[in-house]
SETOR-390374 format. One record per residue: residue in three letters; z negated, y negated, x negated of N, C-alpha, C in turn. Coordinates in steps of 0.05 Angstrom, whole numbers, padded with zeros to 5 digits, always signed. Example, Ala and Ser with C-alpha at 12.3 -4.5 7.8 and 13.67 -1.06 7.14 Angstrom:
BEGIN
ALA-00156+00114-00264-00156+00090-00246-00156+00066-00264;SER-00142+00045-00257-00143+00021-00273-00157-00001-00258;
END
This chain:
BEGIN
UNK-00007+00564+00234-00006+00536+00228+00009+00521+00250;UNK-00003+00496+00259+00009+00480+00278+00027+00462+00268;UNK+00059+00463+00278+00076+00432+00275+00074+00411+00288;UNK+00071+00384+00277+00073+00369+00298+00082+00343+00281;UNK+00090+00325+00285+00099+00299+00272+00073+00279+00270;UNK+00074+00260+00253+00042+00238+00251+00062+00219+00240;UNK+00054+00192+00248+00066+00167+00239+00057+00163+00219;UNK+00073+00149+00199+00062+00134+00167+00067+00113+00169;UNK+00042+00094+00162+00038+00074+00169+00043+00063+00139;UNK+00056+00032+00132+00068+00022+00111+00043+00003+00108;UNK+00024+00001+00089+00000-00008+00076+00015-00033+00053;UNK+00001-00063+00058-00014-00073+00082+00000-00086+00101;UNK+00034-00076+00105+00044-00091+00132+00039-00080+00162;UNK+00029-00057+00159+00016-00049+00184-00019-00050+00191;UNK-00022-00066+00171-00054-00069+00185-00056-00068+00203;UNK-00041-00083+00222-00056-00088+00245-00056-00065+00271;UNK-00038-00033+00264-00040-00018+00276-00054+00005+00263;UNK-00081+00006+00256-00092+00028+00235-00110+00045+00269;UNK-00095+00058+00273-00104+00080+00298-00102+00104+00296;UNK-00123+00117+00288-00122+00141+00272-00109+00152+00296;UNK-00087+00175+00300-00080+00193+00321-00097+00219+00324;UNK-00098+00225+00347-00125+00254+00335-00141+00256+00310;UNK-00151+00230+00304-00174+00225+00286-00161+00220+00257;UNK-00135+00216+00252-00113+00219+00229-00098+00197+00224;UNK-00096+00186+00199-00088+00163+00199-00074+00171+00172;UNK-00052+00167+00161-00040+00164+00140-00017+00130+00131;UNK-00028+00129+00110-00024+00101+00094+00004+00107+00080;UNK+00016+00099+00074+00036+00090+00055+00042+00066+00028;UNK+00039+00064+00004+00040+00047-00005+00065+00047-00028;UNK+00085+00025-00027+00106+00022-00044+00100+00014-00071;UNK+00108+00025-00090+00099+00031-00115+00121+00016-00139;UNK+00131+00006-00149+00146-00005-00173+00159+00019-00180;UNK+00179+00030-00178+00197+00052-00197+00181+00061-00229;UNK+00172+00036-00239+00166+00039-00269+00128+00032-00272;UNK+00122+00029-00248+00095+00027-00252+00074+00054-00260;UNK+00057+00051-00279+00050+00077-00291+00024+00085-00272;UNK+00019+00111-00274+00006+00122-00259-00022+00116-00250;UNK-00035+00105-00281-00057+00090-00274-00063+00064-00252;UNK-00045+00060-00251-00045+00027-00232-00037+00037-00208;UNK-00021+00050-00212-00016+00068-00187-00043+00076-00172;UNK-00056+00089-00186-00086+00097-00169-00100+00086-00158;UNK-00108+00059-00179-00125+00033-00177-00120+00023-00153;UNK-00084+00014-00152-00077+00009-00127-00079+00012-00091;UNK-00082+00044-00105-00089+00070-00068-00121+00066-00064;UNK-00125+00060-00091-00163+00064-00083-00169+00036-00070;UNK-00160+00017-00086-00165-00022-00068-00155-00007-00042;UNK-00133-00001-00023-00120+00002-00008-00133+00027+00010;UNK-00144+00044+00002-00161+00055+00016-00190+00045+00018;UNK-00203+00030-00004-00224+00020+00010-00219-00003+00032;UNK-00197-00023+00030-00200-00044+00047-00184-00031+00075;UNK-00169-00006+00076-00163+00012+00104-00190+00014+00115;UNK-00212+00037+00100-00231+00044+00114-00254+00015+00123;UNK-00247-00004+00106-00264-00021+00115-00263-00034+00144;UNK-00243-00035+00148-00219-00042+00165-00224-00020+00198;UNK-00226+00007+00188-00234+00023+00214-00265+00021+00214;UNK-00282+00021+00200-00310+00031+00197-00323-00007+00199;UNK-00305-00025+00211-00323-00049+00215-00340-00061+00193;UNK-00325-00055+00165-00355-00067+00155-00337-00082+00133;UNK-00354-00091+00115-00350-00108+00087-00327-00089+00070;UNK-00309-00087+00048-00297-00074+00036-00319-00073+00012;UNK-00333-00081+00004-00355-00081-00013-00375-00057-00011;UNK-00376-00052+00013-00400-00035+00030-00373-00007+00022;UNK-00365+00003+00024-00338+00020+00018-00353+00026-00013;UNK-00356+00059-00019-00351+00068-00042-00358+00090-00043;UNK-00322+00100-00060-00311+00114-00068-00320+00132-00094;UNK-00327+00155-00091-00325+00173-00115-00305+00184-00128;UNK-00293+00179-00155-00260+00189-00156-00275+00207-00187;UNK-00268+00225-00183-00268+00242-00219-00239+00250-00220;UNK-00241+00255-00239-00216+00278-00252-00205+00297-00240;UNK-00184+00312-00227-00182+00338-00213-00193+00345-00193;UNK-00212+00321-00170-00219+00324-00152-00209+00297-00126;UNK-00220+00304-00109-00204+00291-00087-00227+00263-00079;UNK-00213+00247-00077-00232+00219-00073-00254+00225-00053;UNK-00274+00211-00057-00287+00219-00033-00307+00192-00029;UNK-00309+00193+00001-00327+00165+00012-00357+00175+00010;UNK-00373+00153-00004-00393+00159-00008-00411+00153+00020;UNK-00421+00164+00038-00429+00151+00054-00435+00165+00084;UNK-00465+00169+00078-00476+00193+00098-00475+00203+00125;UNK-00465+00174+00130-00472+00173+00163-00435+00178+00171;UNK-00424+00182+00159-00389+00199+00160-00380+00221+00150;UNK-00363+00241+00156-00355+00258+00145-00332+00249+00141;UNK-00320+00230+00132-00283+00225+00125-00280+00233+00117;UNK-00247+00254+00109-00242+00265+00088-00218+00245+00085;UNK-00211+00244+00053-00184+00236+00041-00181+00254+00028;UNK-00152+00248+00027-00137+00254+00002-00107+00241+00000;UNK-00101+00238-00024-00083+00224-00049-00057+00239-00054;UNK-00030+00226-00050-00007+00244-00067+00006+00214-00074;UNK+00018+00227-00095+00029+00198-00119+00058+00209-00120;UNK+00075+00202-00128+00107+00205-00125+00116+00180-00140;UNK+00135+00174-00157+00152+00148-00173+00157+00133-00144;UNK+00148+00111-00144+00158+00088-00122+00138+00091-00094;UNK+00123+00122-00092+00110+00124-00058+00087+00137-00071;UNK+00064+00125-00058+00041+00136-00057+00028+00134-00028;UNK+00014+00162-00020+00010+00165+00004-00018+00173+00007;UNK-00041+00161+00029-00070+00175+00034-00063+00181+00069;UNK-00087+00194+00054-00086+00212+00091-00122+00207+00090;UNK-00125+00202+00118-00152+00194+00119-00157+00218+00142;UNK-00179+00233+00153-00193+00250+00168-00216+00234+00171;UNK-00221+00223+00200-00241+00214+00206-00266+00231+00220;UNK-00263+00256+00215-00279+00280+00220-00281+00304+00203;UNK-00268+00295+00174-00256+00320+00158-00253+00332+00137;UNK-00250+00344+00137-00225+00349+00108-00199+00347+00121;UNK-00189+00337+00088-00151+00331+00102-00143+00343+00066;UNK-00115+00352+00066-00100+00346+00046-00074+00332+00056;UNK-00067+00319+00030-00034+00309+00034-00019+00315+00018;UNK+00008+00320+00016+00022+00325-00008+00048+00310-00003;UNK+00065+00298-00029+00089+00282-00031+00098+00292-00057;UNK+00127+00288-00044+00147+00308-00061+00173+00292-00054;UNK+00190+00290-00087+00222+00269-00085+00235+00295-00078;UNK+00253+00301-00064+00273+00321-00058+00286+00332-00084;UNK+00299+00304-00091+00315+00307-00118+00296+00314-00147;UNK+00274+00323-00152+00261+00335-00165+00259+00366-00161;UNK+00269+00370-00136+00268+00407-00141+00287+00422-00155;UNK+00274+00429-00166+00289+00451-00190+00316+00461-00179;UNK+00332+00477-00188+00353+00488-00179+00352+00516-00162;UNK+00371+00534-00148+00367+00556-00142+00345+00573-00154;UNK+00366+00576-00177+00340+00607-00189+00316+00600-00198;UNK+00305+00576-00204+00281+00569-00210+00260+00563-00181;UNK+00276+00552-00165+00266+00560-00142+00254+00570-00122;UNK+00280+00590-00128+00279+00620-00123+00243+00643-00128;UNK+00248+00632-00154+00220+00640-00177+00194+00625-00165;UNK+00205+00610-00165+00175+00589-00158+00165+00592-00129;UNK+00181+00593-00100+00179+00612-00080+00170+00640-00076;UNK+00180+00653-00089+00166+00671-00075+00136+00675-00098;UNK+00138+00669-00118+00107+00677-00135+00083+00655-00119;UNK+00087+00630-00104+00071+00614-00094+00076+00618-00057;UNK+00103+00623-00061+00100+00617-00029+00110+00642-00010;UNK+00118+00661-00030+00115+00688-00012+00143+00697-00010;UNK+00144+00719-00012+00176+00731-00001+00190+00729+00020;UNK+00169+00723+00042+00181+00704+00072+00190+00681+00070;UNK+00177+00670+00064+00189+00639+00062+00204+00634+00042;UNK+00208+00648+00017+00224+00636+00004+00252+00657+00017;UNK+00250+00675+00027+00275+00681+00040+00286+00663+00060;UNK+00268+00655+00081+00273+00634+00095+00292+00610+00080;UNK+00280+00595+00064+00288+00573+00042+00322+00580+00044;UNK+00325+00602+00022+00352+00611+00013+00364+00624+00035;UNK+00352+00632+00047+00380+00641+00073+00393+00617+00089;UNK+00380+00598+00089+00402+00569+00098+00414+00566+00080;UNK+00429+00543+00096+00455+00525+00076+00440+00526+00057;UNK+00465+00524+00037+00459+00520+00002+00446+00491+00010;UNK+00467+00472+00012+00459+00444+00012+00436+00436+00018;UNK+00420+00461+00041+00387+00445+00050+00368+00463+00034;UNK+00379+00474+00016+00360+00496-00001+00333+00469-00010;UNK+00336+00452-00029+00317+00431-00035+00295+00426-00027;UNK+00306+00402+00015+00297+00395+00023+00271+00422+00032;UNK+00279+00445+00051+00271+00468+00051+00248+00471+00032;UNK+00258+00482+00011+00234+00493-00012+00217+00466-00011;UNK+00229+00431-00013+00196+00421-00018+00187+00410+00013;UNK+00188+00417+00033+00176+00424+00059+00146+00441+00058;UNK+00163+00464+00054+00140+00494+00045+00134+00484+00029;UNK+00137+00470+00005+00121+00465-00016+00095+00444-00010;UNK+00104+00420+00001+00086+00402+00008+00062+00415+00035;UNK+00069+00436+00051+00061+00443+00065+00033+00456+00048;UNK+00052+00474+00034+00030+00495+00015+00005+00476+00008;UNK+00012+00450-00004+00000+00437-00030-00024+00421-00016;UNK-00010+00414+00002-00029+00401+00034-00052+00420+00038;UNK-00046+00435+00049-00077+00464+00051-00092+00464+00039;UNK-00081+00470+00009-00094+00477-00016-00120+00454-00019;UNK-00114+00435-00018-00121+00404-00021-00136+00410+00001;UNK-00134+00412+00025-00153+00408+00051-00175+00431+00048;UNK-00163+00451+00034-00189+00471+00031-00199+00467+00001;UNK-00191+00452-00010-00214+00450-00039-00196+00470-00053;UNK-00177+00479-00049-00176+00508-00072-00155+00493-00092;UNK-00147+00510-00118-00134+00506-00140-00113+00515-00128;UNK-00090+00510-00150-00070+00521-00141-00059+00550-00150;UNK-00059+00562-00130-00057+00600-00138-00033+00608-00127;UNK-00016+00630-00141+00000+00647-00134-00001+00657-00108;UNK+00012+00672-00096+00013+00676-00071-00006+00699-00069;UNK-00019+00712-00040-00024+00735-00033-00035+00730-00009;UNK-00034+00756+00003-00045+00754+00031-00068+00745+00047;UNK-00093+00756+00026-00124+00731+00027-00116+00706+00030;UNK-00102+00693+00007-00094+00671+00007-00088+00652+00031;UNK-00067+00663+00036-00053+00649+00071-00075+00660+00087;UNK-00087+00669+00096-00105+00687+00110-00131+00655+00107;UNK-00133+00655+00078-00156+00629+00077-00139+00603+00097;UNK-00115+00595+00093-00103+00573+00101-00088+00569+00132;UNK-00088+00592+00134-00084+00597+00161-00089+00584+00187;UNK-00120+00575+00175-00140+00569+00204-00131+00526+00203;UNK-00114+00528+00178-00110+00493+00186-00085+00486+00196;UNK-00086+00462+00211-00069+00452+00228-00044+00432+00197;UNK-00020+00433+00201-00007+00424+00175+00021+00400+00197;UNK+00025+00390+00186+00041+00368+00199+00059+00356+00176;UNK+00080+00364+00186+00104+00345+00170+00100+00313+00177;UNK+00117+00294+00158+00109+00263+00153+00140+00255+00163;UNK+00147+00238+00176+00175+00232+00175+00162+00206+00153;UNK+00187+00209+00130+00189+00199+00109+00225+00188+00103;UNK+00214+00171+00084+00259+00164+00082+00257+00169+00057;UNK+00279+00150+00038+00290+00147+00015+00291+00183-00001;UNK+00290+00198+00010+00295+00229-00003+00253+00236-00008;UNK+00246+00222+00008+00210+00240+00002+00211+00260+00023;UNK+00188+00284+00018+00194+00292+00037+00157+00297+00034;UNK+00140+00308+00048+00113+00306+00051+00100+00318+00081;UNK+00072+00325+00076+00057+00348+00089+00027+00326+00102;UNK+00012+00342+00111-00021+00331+00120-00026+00357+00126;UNK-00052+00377+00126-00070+00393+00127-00088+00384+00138;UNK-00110+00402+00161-00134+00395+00169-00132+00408+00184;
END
C-alpha cells in the first residue's frame, strides 16, 4: 500500500479550486453537530452532484446519481468511469471522487475509539496481529489516533474494492493490497483514509 498526503477541499468555499490531484479529488462538508443522518446525505448528494457538475462541464441536472441502501453512490453515466464514495461522522461528511475509478473513503472521530482492551479485540480480529501490535506498542496516549488510522485505512479498501466488512486473514489483505491508500490531513480530532 502506498502513503501519500491528498488535500481536502472545504465544499462550497473551495469551489473554485476543484483539481482533482492524480485524478482525486476529495470534498469536505460541515455538518450541524445535531443534524440527523438523513439530511446529512441529502446534503453530500446536492454537493456531489453540483462538484461533478462543476468538473464534467455540464448542467447539475444532467448529473444522476444512483444511491440504494448498503451500497456506494454511483454516477449514472456511460461515457465515465467515476468512482465515489461517502463517509458521514457527527459535524464532517466527506466524498472522494476517482475520476478513473473506484475509490473508497473512510472518517472516523478519534474520541469514539473504544478503550485499550476493546481495541485491542477489535485489531487484531479485523486488522491483524501486526498492526494491532504496531497500534499498542506506541505511546499509550497515541493508542486512539493509531487504531482509527488503520482503521480508516482498512474501511477505505474495503469500500474501494466493493467488499463487506470481514475479519482479518491473509486472502484478505492479499485482495487489498494492490490499492494505493492515502491518509487526509484533517482537524478538530477526525482522522480519515482514500483507497484506489
Amino acid at each position: 500500500m502506498l502513503q501519500q498526503r491528498l488535500s481536502v477541499l472545504e465544499w462550497p468555499n473551495d469551489a473554485g479550486k476543484l483539481i482533482p490531484e492524480n485524478g482525486l479529488l476529495v470534498i469536505a462538508l460541515r455538518t450541524s453537530p445535531n443534524m440527523q443522518r438523513a439530511e446529512a446525505r441529502q446534503l453530500v448528494r446536492v454537493a456531489v452532484q453540483e462538484v461533478l457538475a462543476l468538473l464534467l462541464h455540464c448542467d447539475v441536472n444532467e448529473i444522476d446519481l444512483l444511491s440504494q441502501a448498503g451500497q456506494a453512490v454511483k454516477l449514472l453515466n456511460k461515457n465515465h468511469n467515476i468512482g465515489l464514495s461517502i463517509s458521514h461522522e457527527v459535524g464532517l461528511s466527506l466524498v472522494a471522487i476517482n475520476m478513473s475509478g473506484s475509490v473508497g473513503i473512510d472518517l472516523m472521530v478519534i474520541n469514539s475509539v473504544p478503550d485499550d482492551a476493546e481495541l485491542r479485540t477489535l485489531a487484531i480480529e479485523y486488522l491483524g496481529v501486526n498492526i494491532a501490535e504496531r497500534i499498542l506498542n506506541g505511546p499509550i496516549q497515541a493508542h486512539k489516533e493509531a487504531f482509527a488510522m488503520a482503521w480508516t485505512e482498512f474501511e477505505a479498501s474495503l469500500k474501494a474494492k466493493g467488499e463487506a466488512l470481514i475479519e482479518w486473514s491473509a486472502a484478505r489483505d492479499e485482495k487489498l493490497e494492490s490499492l494505493n491508500v492515502c491518509s487526509l490531513v484533517l482537524d478538530n480530532g477526525y482522522v480519515a483514509a482514500i483507497a484506489y
